[in-house]
C-alpha positions as CSV (number, residue, x, y, z in Angstrom):
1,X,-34.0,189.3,160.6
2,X,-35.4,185.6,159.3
3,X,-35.9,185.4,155.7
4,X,-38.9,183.7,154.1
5,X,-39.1,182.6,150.7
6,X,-41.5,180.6,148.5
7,X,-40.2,177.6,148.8
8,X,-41.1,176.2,145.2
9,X,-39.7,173.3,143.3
10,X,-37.2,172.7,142.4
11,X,-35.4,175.9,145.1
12,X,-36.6,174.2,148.1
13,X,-35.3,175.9,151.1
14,X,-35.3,175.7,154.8
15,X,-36.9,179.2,155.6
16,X,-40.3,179.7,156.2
17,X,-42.9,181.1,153.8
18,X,-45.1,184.1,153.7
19,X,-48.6,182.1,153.9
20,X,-47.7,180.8,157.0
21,X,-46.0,183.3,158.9
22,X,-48.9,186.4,157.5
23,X,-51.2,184.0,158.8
24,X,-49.4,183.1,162.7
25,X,-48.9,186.8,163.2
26,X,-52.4,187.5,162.1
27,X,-53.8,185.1,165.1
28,X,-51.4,187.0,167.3
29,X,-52.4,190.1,166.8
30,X,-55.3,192.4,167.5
31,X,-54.3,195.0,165.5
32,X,-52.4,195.1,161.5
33,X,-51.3,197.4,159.3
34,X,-50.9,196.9,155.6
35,X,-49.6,198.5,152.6
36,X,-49.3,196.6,149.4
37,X,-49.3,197.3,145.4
38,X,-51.6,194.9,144.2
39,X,-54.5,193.0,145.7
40,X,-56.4,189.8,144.2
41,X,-59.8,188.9,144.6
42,X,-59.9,186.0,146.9
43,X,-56.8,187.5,149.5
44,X,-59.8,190.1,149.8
45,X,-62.4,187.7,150.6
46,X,-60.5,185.6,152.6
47,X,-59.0,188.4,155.0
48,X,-63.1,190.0,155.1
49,X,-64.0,186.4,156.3
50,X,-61.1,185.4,158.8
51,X,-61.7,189.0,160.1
52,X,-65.3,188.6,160.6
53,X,-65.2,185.3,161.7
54,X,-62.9,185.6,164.3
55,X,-64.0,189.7,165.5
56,X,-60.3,191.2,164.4
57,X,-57.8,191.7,164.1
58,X,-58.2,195.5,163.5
59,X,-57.5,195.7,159.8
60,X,-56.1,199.1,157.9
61,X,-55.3,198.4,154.7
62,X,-53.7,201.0,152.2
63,X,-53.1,199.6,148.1
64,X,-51.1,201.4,145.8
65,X,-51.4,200.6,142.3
66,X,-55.2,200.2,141.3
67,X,-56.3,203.8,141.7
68,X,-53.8,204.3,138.7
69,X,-54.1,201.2,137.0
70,X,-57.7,200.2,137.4
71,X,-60.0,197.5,139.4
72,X,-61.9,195.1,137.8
73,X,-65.3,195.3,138.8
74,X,-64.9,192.0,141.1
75,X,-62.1,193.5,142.4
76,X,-63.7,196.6,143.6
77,X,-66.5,194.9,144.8
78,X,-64.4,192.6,147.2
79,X,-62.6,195.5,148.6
80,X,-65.8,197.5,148.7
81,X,-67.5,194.0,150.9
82,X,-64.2,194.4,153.0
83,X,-64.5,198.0,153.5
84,X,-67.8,197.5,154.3
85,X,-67.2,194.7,157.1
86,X,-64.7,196.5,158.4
87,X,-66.5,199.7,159.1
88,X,-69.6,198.3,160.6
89,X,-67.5,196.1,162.8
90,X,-65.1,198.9,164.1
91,X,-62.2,197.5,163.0
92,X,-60.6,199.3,160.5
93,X,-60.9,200.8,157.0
94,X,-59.6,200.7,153.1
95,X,-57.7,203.3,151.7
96,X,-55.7,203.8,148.3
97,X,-52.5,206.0,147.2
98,X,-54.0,208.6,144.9
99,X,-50.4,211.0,144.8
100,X,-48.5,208.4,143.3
101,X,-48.1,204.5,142.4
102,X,-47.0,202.6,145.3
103,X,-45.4,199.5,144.5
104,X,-43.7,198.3,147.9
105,X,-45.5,195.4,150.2
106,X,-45.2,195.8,154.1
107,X,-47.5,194.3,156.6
108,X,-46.8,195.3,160.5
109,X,-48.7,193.2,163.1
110,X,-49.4,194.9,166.9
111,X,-51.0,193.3,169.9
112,X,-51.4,195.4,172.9
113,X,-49.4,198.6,171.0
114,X,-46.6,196.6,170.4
115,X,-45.2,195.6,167.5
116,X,-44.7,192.0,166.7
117,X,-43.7,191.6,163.7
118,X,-43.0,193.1,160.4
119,X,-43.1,191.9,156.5
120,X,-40.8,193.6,154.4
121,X,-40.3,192.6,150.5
122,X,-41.9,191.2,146.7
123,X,-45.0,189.5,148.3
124,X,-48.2,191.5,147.4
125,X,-51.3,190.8,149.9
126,X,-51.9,188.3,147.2
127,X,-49.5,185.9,148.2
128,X,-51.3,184.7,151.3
129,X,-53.1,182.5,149.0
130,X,-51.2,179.2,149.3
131,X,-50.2,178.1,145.7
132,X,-48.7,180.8,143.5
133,X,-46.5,180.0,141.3
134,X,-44.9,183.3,141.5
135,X,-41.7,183.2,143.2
136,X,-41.2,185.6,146.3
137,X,-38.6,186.7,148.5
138,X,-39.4,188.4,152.1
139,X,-38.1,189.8,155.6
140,X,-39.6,189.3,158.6
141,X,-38.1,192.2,161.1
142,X,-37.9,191.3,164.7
143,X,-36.4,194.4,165.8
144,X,-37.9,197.0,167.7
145,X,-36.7,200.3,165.8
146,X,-36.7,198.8,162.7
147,X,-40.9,197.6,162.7
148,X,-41.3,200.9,164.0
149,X,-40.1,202.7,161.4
150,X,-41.8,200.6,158.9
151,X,-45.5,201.1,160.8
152,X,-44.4,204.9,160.9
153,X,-44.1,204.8,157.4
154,X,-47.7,203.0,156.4
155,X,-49.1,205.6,158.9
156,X,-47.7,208.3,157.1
157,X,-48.6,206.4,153.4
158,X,-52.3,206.1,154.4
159,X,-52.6,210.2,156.1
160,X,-50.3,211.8,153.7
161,X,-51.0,210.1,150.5
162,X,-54.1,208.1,150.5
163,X,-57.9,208.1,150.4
164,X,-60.3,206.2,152.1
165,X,-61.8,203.8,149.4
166,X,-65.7,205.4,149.5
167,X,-64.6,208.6,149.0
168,X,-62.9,207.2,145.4
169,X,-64.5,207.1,141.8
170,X,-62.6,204.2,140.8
171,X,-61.3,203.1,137.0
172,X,-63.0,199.6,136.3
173,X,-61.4,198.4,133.9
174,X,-62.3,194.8,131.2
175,X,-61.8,191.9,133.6
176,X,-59.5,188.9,132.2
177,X,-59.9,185.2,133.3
178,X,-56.4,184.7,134.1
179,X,-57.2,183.7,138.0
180,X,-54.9,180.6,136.9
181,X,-52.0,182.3,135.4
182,X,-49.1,181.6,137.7
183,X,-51.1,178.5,140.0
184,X,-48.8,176.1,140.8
185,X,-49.8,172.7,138.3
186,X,-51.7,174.9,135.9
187,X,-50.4,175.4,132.4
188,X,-51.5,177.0,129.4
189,X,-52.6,174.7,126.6
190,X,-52.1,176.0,123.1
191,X,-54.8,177.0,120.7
192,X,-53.4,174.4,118.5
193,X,-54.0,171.6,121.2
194,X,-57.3,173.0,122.5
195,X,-58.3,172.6,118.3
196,X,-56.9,169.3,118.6
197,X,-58.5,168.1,121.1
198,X,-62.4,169.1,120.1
199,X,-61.6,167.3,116.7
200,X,-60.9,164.1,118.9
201,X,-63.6,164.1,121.0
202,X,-64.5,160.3,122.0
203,X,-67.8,159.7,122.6
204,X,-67.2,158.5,125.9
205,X,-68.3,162.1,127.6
206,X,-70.1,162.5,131.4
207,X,-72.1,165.4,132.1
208,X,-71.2,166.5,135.7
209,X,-73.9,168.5,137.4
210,X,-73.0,172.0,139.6
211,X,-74.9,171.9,142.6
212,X,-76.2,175.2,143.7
213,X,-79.1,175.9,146.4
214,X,-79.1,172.1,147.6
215,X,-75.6,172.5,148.6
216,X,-75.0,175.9,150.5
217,X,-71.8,174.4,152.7
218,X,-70.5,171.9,149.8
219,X,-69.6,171.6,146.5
220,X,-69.2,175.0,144.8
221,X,-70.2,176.4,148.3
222,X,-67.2,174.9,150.6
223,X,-66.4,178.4,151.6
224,X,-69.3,178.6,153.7
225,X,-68.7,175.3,155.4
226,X,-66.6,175.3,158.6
227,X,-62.9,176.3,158.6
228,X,-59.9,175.5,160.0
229,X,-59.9,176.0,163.6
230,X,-56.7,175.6,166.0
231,X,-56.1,175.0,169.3
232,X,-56.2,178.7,170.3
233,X,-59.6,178.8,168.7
234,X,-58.6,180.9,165.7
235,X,-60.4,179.8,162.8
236,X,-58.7,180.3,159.3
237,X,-61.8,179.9,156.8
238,X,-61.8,177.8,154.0
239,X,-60.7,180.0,150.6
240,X,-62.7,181.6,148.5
241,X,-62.5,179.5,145.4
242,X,-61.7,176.3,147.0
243,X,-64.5,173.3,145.8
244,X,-64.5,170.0,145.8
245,X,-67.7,168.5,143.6
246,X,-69.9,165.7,144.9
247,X,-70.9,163.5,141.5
248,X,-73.7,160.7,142.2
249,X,-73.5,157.3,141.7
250,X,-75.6,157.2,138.9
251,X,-72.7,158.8,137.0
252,X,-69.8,157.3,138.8
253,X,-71.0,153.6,138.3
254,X,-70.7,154.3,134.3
255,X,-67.9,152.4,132.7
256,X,-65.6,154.4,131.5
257,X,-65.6,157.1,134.1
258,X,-62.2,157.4,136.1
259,X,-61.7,155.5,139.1
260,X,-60.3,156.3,142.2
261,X,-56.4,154.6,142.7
262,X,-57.3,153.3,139.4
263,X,-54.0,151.8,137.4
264,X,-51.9,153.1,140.2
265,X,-52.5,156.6,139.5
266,X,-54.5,157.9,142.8
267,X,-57.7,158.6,140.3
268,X,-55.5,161.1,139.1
269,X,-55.8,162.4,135.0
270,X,-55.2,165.4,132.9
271,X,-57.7,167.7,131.6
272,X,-57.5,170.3,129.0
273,X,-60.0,173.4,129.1
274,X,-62.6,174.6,126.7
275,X,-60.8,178.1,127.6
276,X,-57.3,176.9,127.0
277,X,-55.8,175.6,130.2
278,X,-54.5,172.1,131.3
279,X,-54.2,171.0,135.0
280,X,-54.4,167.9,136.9
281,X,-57.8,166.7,138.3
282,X,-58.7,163.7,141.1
283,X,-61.7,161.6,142.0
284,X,-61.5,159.9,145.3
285,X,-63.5,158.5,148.0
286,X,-66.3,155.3,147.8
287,X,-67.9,155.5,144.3
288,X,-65.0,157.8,143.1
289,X,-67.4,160.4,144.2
290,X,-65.5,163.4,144.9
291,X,-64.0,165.6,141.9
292,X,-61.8,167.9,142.4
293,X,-58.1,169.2,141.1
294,X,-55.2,167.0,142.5
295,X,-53.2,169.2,144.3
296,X,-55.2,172.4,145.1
297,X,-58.4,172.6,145.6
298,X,-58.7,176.3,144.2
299,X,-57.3,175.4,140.7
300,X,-60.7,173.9,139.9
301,X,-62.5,176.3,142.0
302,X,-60.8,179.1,139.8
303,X,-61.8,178.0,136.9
304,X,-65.1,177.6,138.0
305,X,-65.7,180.5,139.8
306,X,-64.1,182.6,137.4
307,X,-66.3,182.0,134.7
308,X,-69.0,182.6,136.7
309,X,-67.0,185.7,138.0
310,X,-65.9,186.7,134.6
311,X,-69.6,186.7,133.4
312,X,-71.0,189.3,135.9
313,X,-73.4,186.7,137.8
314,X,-71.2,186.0,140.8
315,X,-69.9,188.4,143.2
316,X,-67.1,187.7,145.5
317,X,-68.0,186.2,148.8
318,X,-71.8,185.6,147.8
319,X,-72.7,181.9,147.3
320,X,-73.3,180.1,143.9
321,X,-76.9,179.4,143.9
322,X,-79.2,177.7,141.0
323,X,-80.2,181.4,140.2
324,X,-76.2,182.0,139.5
325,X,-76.1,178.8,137.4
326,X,-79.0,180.2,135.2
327,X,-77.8,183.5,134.7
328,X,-74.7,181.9,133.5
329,X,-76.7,179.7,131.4
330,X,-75.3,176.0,132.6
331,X,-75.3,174.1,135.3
332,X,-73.3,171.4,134.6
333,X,-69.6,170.6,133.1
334,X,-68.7,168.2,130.9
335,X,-66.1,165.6,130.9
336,X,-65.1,164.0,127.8
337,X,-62.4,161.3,127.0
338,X,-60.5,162.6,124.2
339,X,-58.9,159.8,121.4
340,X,-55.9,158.1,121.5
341,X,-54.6,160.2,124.2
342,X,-54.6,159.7,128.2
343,X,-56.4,163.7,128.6
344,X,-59.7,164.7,129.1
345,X,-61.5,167.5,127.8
346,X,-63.3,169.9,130.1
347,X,-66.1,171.8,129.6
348,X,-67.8,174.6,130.9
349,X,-68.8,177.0,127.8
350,X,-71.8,178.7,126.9
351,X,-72.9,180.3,123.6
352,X,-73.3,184.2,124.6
353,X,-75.1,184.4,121.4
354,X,-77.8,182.0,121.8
């Protein structure tokens, strides 16, 4: 009975993680089972697209808190895209507890109606998504009696105790953009230092533009590109909110603008939000041409996104065109250098009252 864990500095450890063992079992089935308290928006997307893109595996999936607690209205309409995709495919179906709240996480893979292998423990569906802060702790069963008793039970969760997600009236409840609480590298910056910083503003600022309908596979859009595939042929698509921006050389060449293994830093700096966070951003590549968050490509993406999410004008899974960008009502962010500190300020506000 291996155990997996998160694996996060500073507990490093020599077990395996969920991400990684979710996703090898996933290739090796054709058929999973899963039951899990809480869902987030992009482990939706990104299970609809490895699904679809790879024709299984046949996908039941049964959540147990949001009937109770409420869907935001991205939320819902990620599972409802799933459900959707799912359905027409023939290849499974979305249900939720409705008798009671339903807090445990278990995922059962099958291939050929035998079980091989079965998760067990504090990871939520969520934590397929590489970079989570969140510490977790997991079995993987390998026993025979034991995986089936545990696919017995989701059976009996999703028959006894659970609707199928159409047939639900569902409580939507006021989104938050907290898509970057718990991301590894992403911390919350004081309302003192976000006031802080504005006053300091240098006037050394670049105006980055967001490219929408001229890049449908890039930028904003790498979620559409081509993913990840193996040697089996099992393609594990790029995440939902990963991007990586493409800034000309018309900006790039300006002095002042950060450089790529500039000072011995990798092009590397740190940015504090207009919204109050502070991560770590990147440019790399000839020109210094590629923006992006150091270590993760979805903490930028996130922030991004989930503006654009937290807005109403994108949908989960759908691209971010120029149309998106207006509705939103920018299409650009800015980078400013602020004084007599090492930080940058990043900005992607709008003035809802205009």
């Amino acid at each position: 009975m291996p155990l997996l864990f998160s694996n996060l500095s500073p507990l490093r450890t020599r077990f395996r993680s969920y991400p990684d063992v979710f996703r090898g079992l996933l290739q090796s089935a054709d058929q999973v089972k899963i039951a899990t308290g809480y869902i987030s928006t992009d482990s939706i997307v990104d299970i609809n697209k490895i699904i679809i893109e790879n024709g299984g595996p046949r996908t039941e999936l049964c959540v147990g808190m949001h009937y109770f607690e409420g869907l935001t209205a991205v939320q819902a309409e990620a599972l409802a895209n799933l459900n959707t995709s799912l359905q027409a495919k023939g290849l499974g179906e979305v249900h939720m507890v409705t008798t009671f709240p339903f807090h445990g996480k278990i995922v059962c893979f099958s291939k050929n109606d035998e079980l091989i292998g079965s998760i067990i423990g504090s990871s939520n569906l969520s934590n397929i998504i590489d970079g989570q802060r969140q510490y977790e702790a997991d079995f993987l069963f390998d026993d025979s009696e034991r995986q089936r008793e545990l696919s017995v039970f989701i059976g009996e969760l999703i028959g006894v105790s659970s609707k199928p997600f159409e047939s639900l009236k569902l409580k939507i409840v006021e989104p938050k953009n907290d898509l970057l609480n718990d991301q590894v590298g992403v911390y919350r910056a004081t309302q003192n230092d976000v006031f802080a910083s504005r006053r300091n503003l240098s006037k050394l600022t670049f105006n980055i533009p967001l490219k929408g309908d001229e890049s449908p596979k890039s930028n904003l859009n790498v979620y559409f590109g081509e993913g990840r595939r193996n040697q089996q042929g099992f393609v594990i698509p790029r995440s939902w909110y990963e991007i990586e921006l493409i800034v000309s050389k018309s900006i790039t060449e300006i002095g002042g603008y950060p450089r790529a293994d500039s000072h011995g830093d990798s092009g590397a700096f740190d940015v504090i939000t207009d919204d109050g966070w502070e991560f770590r951003c990147k440019v790399s590549g000839d020109y210094s041409k590629n923006f992006r968050s150091e270590s993760d490509l979805k903490v930028l993406g996130k922030w991004i996104k989930g503006r654009l999410e937290y807005a109403g004008v994108l949908n989960p899974g759908e691209m971010v065109t120029d149309e998106v960008l207006n509705k939103y009502g920018r299409s650009n962010i800015s980078l400013t250098k602020i004084s007599n500190s090492s930080k940058w300020y990043l900005d992607f506000g709008v003035n809802r009252n205009a």
